[in-house]
Every structure is written in structure tokens, then in C-alpha cells.
N, C-alpha and C positions, 0 to 999 in steps of 0.2 A: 666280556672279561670278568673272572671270577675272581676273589680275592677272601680269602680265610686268614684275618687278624686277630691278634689276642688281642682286647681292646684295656687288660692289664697290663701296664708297661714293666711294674715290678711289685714287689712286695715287703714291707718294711714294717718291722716289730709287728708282724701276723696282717699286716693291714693293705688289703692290695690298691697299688694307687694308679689309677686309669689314667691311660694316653688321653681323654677328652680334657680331664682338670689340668694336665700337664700341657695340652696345646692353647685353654686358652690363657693360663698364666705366662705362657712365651708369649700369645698374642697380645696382653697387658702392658707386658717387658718393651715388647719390639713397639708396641704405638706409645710409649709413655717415650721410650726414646726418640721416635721422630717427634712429636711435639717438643722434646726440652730443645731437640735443635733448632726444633720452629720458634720457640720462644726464645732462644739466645738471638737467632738471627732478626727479632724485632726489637731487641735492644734490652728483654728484660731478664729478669734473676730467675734463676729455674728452681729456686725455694716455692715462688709462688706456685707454682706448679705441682710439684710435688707433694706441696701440702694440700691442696688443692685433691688428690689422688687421695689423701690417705682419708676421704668424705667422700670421694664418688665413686672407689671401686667396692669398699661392701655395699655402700649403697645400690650401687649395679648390679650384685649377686642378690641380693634380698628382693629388689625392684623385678628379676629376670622369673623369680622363684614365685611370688606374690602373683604374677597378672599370669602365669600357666596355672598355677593352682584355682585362680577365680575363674577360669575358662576349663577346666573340671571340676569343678566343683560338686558335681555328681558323684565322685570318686572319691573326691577328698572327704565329704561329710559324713562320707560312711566309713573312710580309712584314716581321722585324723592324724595319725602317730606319722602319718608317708608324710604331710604336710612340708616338716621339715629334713626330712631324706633325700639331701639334692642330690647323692649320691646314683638313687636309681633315675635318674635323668628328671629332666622335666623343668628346662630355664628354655625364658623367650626374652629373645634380642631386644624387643619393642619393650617388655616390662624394665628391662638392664635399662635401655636409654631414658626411657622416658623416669627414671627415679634419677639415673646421674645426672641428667640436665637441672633437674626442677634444684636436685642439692647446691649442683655448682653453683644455680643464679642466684640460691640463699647465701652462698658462702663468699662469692665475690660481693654482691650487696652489700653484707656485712664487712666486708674488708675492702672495699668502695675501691672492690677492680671489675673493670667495665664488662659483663656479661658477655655482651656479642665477641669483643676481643679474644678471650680465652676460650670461647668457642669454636673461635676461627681455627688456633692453635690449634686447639686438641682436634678439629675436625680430620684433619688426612692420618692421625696416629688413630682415631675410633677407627675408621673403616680399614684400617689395615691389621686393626687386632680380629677385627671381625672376619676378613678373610683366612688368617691363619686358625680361627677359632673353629672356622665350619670343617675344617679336615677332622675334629674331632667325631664330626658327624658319618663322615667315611668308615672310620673306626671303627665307631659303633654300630654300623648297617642301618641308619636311622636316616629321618630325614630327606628318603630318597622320591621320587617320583613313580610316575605309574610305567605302564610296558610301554618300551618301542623297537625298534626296531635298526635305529641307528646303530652306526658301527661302534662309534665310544659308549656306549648300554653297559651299566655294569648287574654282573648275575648277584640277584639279593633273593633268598629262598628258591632256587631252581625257576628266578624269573628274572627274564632282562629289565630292567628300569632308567628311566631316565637319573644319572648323575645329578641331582639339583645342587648340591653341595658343592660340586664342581663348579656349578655354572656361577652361584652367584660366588663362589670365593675367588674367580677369575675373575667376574666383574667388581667385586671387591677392589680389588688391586689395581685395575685399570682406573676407578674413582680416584684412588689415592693417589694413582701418578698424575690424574688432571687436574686435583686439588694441589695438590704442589705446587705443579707448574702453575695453574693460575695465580696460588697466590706469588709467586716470585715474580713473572714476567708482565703480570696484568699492576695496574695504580687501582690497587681494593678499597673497597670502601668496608670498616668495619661489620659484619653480618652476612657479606658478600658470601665466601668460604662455606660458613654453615649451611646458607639458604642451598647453595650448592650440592653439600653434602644431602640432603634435605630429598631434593627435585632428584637428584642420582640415585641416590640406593631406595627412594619411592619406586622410581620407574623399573628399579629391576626386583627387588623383591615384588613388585605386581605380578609380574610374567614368571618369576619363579614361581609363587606361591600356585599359578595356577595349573601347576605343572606336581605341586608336590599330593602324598597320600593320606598324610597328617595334620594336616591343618586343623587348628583349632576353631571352634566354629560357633556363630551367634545368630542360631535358625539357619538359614540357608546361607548366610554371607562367610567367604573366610575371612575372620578376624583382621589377618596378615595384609590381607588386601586391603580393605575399609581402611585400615590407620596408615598404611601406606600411600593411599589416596589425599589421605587427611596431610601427611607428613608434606607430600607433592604441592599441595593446593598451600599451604604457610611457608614453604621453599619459596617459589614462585611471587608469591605477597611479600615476604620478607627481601628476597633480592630485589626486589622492585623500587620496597622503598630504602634498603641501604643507597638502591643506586644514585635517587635522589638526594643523598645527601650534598650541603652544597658543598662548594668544590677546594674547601680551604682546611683544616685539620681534621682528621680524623680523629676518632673517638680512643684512638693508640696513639694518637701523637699528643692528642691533649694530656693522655699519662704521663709520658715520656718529659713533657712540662713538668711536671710538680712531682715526680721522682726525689 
């Protein structure tokens, strides 16, 4: 399958504004809104939340920009002025998370709302912005895998390639519908959700990344992989020991007290 997209959705006061900024602020939108619902349905005020947002999504764009740029840094040190041009692409998922997380657990600390809890929340709204996020990746012919032969192969420069973009924003979505459903059907233990989130989108960005053309790379290791590894292995630890928590309030009900 061949596909010829203008990856400029439109053009405003001479400035043309790309379908990828435009997909992942819908995917901001669409996950911020399934967590306020996740958070109304644990009992709390969606203030916290959203204030909560307006400290972890620059921080998620500067976070995404910061850990691609130090993973070329070859490029950058001789082209500083690109440094800040997110515009010609160049944000990673792993730099996004890992600055929103570290802000959020500053920022609940300081306003002494339980880390793991708001984690939980926001867990099935992250991985579902991330899924609508990677179409931005189709857009712009990026992102893609190497040759096969399969019949869904989409043509990227007169060569068939594997859809990775596809794959993991399919699996995306599937995480989000089992984060849900667990936390509603399942008695969670607060940290439960994330660790979850954690062990799921480790295990498939593994097998995507090994599949994709671009990986960034630290000597022979992909990057993507190694901290996906890492993410799996503190998933795994972490749900283990939420699960031992004993068996009488959770760390959301003790809030839900002194509200």
C-alpha cells in the first residue's frame, strides 16, 4: 500500500502547522479526558488533575526533545541553533515520560497527593495519547520498519516496510482497554495500573523497536529497547510489591479520609 500525504494540515499567518503537532495535541486532549473521568470515578476533583497537566505536558515536550537531542549529539554539537527546532522532528516517547513522571511525583509531593494514585489515573489516558500520537508518524513517512513482505507493508521510498507505527499504536489501544478494565473490575492496589502500564508498553515497544530503521542508539544497544527493558523489570517490582500491600485502605482511600 502506497500512501502520498501532505504531512501540512494547513497554513496560518504564513506558518504551516503539521498534522503530527496536531495529532499529538488531540492525543493530550483525548488522554487528559479519559483520566479526568478516571479521576471523577475515584471520588476526586478534576482541578487536581489538570493542574497537575499544566507541569507535565511542557515538561513532556522539553523531556521528549532533551533525551533525542543527547542521543545525537553528534549532530547537534555541530548544528546548535536545530537544538531547539522541534518543528523538524526529533521527540522521544521515553524522554516525554520519563520528565512527566519525575515532575508529577515533585508536584504531588509538594501538594501531598499520593504519587502512585495519580499515576494510576493518568496511566490508561498516557498510553492512549500515545497511540493517537504515532499516526503522526504515518504522516510524516517516519518511524517505519525495515522490508517485508507482508501484505499490510506500507510503500515508504519505492520500498515495502514494515508499519511499526501501526503496530505499536494498535497495541497502544489494546493496553488502554486493559488498563481500564482492570482498574474497574479488579480490587487495585494503588501502583497496581502503572506497574501495569510499565510491563505492557515495555513488552511491546521491545519487539517494535526491533523491527524499526531509526532507532537511536548507545554502541550497539537500541536505546528503546534497554529502557524498555528497564521500564519491564520496575513494572514487574512495583506490581509485586503494590500487590502486597495489606489488605485494608489503600493509599486512595486514605485521601479520600482527610479530603
Amino acid at each position: 500500500m502506497k500512501f502520498n500525504l501532505n504531512p501540512i494540515a494547513f497554513t496560518m499567518f504564513g506558518i504551516p502547522v503539521m498534522w503530527y503537532g496536531i495529532l499529538i495535541a488531540v492525543g493530550m486532549f483525548l488522554g487528559a479526558t479519559v483520566a479526568s473521568k478516571e479521576i471523577r470515578r475515584r471520588g476526586f476533583s478534576e482541578e487536581r488533575l489538570w493542574d497537575l497537566l499544566m507541569w507535565t505536558i511542557p515538561a513532556a515536550i522539553i523531556g521528549a526533545r532533551a533525551y533525542y537531542v543527547i542521543f545525537q549529539w553528534d549532530f547537534y554539537r555541530l548544528h546548535p541553533a536545530e537544538i531547539i527546532n522541534i518543528r523538524g522532528g526529533g521527540l522521544a516517547i521515553h524522554g516525554s515520560l520519563m520528565a512527566a513522571f519525575l515532575v508529577g511525583y515533585v508536584y504531588c509531593k509538594r501538594k501531598k497527593i499520593p504519587p502512585l494514585l495519580m499515576f494510576d489515573i493518568a496511566a490508561p489516558g498516557i498510553i492512549l495519547g500515545q497511540a493517537i500520537g504515532r499516526w503522526g508518524n504515518f504522516i510524516n513517512q517516519e518511524a517505519h520498519g525495515g522490508p517485508t513482505d507482508l501484505p499490510w507493508g506500507i510503500i515508504i521510498d519505492g520500498q515495502k516496510v514494515h508499519p511499526t507505527f501501526f503496530y505499536e499504536s494498535m497495541g497502544n489501544f489494546l493496553i488502554c482497554l486493559f488498563l481500564l478494565y482492570f482498574a474497574r473490575k479488579k480490587q487495585t492496589k494503588d501502583g497496581q495500573i502503572i506497574s501495569l502500564y510499565l510491563i505492557c508498553y515495555g513488552v511491546l515497544r521491545f519487539f517494535v523497536e526491533g523491527l524499526r530503521t531509526d532507532s537511536l542508539m548507545l554502541g550497539p544497544i537500541r536505546v528503546a529497547q534497554l529502557v524498555s527493558l528497564l521500564g519491564m523489570f520496575a513494572g514487574i517490582i512495583g506490581f509485586i510489591l503494590a500487590s502486597k500491600r495489606n489488605k485494608g485502605l489503600t493509599i486512595g482511600d486514605e485521601l479520600k479520609k482527610v479530603k
